[in-house]
N, C-alpha and C positions, 0 to 999 in steps of 0.2 A: 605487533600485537596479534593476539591469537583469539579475531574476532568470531562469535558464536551465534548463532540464533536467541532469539529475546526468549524462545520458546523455552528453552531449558532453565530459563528464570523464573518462570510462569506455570505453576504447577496448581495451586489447591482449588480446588470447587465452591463456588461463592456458596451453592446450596448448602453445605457442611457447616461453613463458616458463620453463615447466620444462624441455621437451628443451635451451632455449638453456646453460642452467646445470648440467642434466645433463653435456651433452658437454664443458663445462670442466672440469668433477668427474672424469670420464671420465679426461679428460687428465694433469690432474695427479695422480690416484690411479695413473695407470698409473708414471708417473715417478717417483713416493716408491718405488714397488714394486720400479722399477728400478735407481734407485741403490743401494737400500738390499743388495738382493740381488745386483747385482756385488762390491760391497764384501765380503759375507759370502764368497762365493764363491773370490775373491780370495785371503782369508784362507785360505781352505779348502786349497788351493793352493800355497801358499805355506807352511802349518804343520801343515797335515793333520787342522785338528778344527775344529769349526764355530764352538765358544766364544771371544765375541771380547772381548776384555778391555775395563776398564773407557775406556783410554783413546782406543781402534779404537769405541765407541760412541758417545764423544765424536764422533771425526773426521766418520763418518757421518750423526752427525746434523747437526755444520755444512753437510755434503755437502749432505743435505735440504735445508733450511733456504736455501742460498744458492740451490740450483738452483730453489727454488720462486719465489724473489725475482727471478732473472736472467732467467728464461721468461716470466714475469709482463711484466717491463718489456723485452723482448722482442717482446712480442705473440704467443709460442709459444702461450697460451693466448685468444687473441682465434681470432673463427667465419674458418675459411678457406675455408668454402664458394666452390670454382667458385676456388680460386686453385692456383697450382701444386705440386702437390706435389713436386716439386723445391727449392722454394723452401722448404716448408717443413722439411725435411728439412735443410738446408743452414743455417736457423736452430738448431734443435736441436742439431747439430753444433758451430757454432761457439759457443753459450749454455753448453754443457758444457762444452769447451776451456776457455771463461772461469771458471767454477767450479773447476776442477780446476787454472788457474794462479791463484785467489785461496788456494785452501787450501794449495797451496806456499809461498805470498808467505807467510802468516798462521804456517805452519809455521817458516818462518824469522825469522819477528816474537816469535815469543813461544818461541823455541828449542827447539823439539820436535822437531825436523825430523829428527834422530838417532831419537827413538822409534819412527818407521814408517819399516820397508826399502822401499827403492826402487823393490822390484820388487814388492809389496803395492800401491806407489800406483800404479805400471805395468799391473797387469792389472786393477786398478781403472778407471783412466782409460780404456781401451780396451776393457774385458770393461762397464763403463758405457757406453758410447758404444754398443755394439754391441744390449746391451737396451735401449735409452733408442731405437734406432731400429728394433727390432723390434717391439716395445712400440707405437709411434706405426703405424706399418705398420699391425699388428694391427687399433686400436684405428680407424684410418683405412676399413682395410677391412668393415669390420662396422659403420663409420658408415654407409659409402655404402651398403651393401645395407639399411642401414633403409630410406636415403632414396629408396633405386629402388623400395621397397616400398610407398611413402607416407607414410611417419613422417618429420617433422621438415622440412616446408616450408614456404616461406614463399611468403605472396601478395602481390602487386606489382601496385601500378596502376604504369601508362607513361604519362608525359604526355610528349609531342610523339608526333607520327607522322608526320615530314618526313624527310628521307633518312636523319640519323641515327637518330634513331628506327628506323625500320626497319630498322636496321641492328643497331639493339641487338635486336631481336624476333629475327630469325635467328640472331644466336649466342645466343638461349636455345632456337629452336627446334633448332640443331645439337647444345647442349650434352647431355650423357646424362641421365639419369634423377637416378641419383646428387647430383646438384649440389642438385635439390630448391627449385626455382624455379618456380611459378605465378603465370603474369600472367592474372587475372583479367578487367582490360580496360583500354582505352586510352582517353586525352583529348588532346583536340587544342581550342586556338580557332579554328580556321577551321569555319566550320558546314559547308561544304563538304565534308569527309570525315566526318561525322558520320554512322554507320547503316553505313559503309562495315566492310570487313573488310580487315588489311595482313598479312601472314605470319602469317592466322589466326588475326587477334586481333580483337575487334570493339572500334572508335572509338564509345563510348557517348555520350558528348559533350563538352562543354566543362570549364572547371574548376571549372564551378557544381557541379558531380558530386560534388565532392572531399567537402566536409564530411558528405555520406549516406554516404558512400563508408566514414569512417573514423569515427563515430557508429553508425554499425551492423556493427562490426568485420570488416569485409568482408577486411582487408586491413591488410598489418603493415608493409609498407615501400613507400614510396612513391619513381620514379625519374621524375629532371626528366632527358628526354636532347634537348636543346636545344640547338646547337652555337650560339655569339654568330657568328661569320661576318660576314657585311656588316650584319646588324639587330642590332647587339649590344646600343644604347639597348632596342630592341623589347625582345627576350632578356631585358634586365637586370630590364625593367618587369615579365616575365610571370615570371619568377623571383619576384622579390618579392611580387608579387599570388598567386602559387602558395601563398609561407612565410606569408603572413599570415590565407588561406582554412585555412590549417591551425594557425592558434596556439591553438586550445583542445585540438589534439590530440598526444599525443608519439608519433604512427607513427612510424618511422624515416624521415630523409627523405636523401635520396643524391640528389647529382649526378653527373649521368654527363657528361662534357663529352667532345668527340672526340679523338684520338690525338692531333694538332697542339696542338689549343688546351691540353692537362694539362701540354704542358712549361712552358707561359707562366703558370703558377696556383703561389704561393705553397704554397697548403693540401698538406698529403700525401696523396698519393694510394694507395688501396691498388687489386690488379687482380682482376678477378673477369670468369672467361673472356677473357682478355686485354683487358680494359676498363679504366681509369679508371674508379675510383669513391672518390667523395669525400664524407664523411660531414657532414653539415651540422647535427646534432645529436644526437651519438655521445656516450657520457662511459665510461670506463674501464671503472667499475664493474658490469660484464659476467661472466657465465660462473663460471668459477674464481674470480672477485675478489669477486661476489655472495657468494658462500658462504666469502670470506677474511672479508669486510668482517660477514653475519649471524653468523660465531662468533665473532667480535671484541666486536658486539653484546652478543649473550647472556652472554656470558661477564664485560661489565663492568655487565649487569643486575644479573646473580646476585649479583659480588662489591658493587656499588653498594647492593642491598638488605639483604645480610647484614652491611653494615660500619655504615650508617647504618640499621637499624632501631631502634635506642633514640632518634633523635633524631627519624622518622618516628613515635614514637608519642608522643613530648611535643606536637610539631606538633599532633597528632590531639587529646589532652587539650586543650590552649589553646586551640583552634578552638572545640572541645564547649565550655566555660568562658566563652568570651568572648560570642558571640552563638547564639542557636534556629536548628537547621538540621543537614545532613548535612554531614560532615567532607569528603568529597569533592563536589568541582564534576565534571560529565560534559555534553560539547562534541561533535557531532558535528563533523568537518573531514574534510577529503580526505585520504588517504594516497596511496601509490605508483601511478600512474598515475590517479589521481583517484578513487579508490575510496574510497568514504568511512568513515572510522573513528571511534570514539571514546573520543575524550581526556580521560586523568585528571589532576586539576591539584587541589591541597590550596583548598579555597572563602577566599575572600579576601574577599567582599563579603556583604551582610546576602540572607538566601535570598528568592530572589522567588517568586511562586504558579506550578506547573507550569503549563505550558502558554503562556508570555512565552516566544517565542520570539524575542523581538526583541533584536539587536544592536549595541550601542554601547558603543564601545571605552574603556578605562577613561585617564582625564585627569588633570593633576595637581591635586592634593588632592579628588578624586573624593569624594563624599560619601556613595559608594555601598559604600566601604569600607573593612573593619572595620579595630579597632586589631592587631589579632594579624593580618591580613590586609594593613596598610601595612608592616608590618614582612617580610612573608614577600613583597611583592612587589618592595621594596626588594633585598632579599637573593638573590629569585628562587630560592626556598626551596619558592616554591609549586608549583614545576614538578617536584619530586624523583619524584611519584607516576606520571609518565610514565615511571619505569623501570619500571612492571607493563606499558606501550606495548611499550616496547622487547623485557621478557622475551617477550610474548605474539607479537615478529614484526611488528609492524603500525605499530615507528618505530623509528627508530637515535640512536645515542647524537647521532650528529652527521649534521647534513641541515639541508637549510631547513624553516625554523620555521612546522611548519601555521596557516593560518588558519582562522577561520570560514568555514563555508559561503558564508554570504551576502556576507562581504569577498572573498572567492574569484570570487564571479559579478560582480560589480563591476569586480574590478581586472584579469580575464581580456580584457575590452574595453577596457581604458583601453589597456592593456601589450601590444604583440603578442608576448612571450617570454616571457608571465608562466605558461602551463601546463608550458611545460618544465621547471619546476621540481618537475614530478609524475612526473619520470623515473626517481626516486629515493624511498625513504622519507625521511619528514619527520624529521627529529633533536630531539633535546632543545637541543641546540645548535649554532651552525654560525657560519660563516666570515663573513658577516653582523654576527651576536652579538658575536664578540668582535674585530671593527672598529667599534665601538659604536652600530652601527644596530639599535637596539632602542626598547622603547615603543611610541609611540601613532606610527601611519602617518597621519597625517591631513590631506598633501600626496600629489600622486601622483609629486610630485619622491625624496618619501621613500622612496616605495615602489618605485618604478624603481631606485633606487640599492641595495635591499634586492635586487632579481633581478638586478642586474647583480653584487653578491659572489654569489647562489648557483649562477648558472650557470658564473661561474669554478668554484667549485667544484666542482660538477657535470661540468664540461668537463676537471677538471685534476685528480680524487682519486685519491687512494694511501692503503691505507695509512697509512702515513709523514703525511700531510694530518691524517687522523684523529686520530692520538698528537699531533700540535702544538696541532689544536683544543682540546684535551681539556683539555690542560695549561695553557694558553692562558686557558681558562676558570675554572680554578682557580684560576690566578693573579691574573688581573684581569676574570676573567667575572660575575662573581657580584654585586657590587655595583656598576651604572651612573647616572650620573643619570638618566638617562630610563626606567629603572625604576619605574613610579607606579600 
């Protein structure tokens, strides 16, 4: 095995991390605030006392509840730095509207629609709409004054420095303060403009640069702005060689392609300073969805530990009974951005001398392990103790399934897509699991096919993702053949 430094696993700035998630939080706490408080208001209004009955608390909190879900899938809460606020404004707008025609429809579905006057839901819908966009205003304006301050930016290498290119350096040099963009410095293959300076940025050199670049967390998003034009083979090549100089790392990576060529591109494009940009390894689970998806977590730690601690301590007995040794196995692996954690898993095999740190995956009829430990790996009984992972923050209920260290350094060179799966916390179970790619990876066919469910996941979670895995696993996750 083609053992690496953890460092090359270990890349993103906790500082980033938190304002990223902060300002989601931001967001949607301002909007609970909002509705919640037109609604009252409304009421106030309308009956003259602030006491709102049992079934005006109901309505509201549907209110909550839909609008959290409609902004969400929206992207009212995804980063809009450097995009229009117009635009965003104009989302908000219509994302309310639509809440506000679901709870009519629902009104009229379940016949209630007689117990709230008209004109309650009137100065509702428009005394909402009016904080929901003062609110955002607000919350908008006291962003950017961080970020003219220096709080909450982000650093950007630029690879190309050919017209476009330079084209994208000046509208960050026109862009204000506010937006909260530092380019760091730029790369180019032509040795040629190497040492050179373009709109004040200095061409440090080629794309050899790139892995120092993002191993020494120099920088959080990386922008390929490289128009295909007449070299578009070229282009495609330096692209590729670009994403695979970077497959041990999950920088953000963004294409910027020019104004012309974004209409001709399938991908969605989102605009930041009137640019095209196109995310080429983005996943939802961002911002406001970070802290949906960590109380979701916690929440089905707690009740997971409390519902099944009588059968967590039989486990515990039978283990002690069966074979000499500690009830628990402890595994260092990688967690979220490659950070490494350590994993609790009930010991399934006969206890080796501390200090075997050696790795070899368990095979069928292993003779490594125990009878109460065939039985708990069958059942996958033995991973229950990672809900202490999950309560502690450092796994989710559902995520790709951490490996070993040392199968990690191995399969990061075989796979070029295999760290992006570190963009995320590692799960107890995940989308992989219960399409039955589980067990022994001891192909790299098998293990490719293992990244290619999590990066769908990854690329595609909700949510709604989550409650299906869950269930999913409960019903047929638990006992697989390839369990051994």
């Amino acid at each position: 095995m083609n053992v690496l430094s953890d460092a090359r696993l270990h890349r993103r700035s906790p500082r980033l991390l938190d304002y990223s998630t902060a300002v989601g939080v931001l967001y949607a706490a301002t909007d609970l605030v909002a509705v919640t408080c037109a609604a009252v208001a409304a009421y106030f209004l309308v009956f003259g006392n602030l006491g709102l009955p049992t079934r005006y608390q109901v309505a509201v909190l549907v209110g909550v509840l839909l609008t959290r879900l409609i902004y969400s899938q929206a992207g009212v809460y995804e980063s809009w730095r450097g995009r229009s606020l117009f635009d965003q404004l104009r989302t908000v707008i219509l994302g309310w509207l639509g809440v506000m025609a679901i709870m009519i429809l629902l009104a009229f579905l379940f016949e209630v629609s007689e117990s709230f006057p008209r004109l309650w839901l009137f100065y509702w819908t428009f005394g909402g709409l009016a904080m929901l966009l003062l609110t955002r205003l607000v919350a908008t304006f006291f962003l950017r004054r961080a970020r003219a301050r220096g709080w909450n930016h982000k650093r950007i290498v630029i690879i190309g420095a050919g017209e476009w290119g330079s084209e994208v350096m000046r509208r960050i040099n026109a862009a204000e303060d506010w937006i909260g963009l530092d380019v760091i410095c730029v790369l180019d293959a032509d040795d040629k403009l190497h040492g050179q300076t373009i709109e004040g940025f200095n061409i440090i050199g080629g794309y050899d640069k790139l892995p120092g670049l993002t191993e020494s967390q120099a920088c959080d998003e990386v922008w390929i702005c490289m128009p295909l034009g007449g070299r578009r083979t070229q282009t495609v090549n330096d692209v590729h060689q670009i994403r695979y100089l970077l497959r041990h790392s999950t920088v953000e990576q963004r294409l910027i392609p020019d104004l012309a060529e974004a209409r001709l591109m399938n991908k969605p494009a989102a605009e930041v300073m009137g640019l095209p940009v196109i995310a080429l390894n983005s996943s939802p689970m961002r911002g406001a969805n970070r802290l949906i998806k960590d109380f979701f977590d916690r929440l089905g730690a707690i009740a997971g530990l409390v519902l099944l601690s009588p059968l967590l301590a039989l486990i515990a007995i039978a283990i002690k009974l069966d074979s000499p040794g500690p009830v628990l196995f402890k595994q260092m692996r990688h967690g979220w951005d490659g950070r490494p954690i350590r994993v609790y898993k009930f010991r399934t095999m006969f206890w080796q001398r501390e200090g075997d740190t050696r790795v070899r995956q368990a095979t069928r009829d292993d003779d490594r392990v125990t009878r109460v430990g065939r039985w708990l790996r069958r059942t996958s009984l033995d991973e229950l103790p990672q809900l202490f992972n999950v309560f502690q923050g450092k796994m989710s209920l559902v995520g790709p399934r951490p490996h070993p260290i040392q199968l990690n350094h191995y399969f990061m060179d075989q796979i070029d897509s295999f760290m992006q799966r570190h963009k995320v916390k590692p799960g107890i179970t995940g989308w992989a699991q219960v399409n039955g790619l589980r067990g022994e990876t001891d192909t790299l066919d098998k293990m490719k096919k293992r990244v290619e469910f999590d990066l769908y996941y990854i690329e595609n979670w909700s949510l709604w993702f989550d409650v299906r895995i869950v269930l999913l696993t409960m019903f047929r996750g638990f006992v697989n053949e390839n369990a051994y």
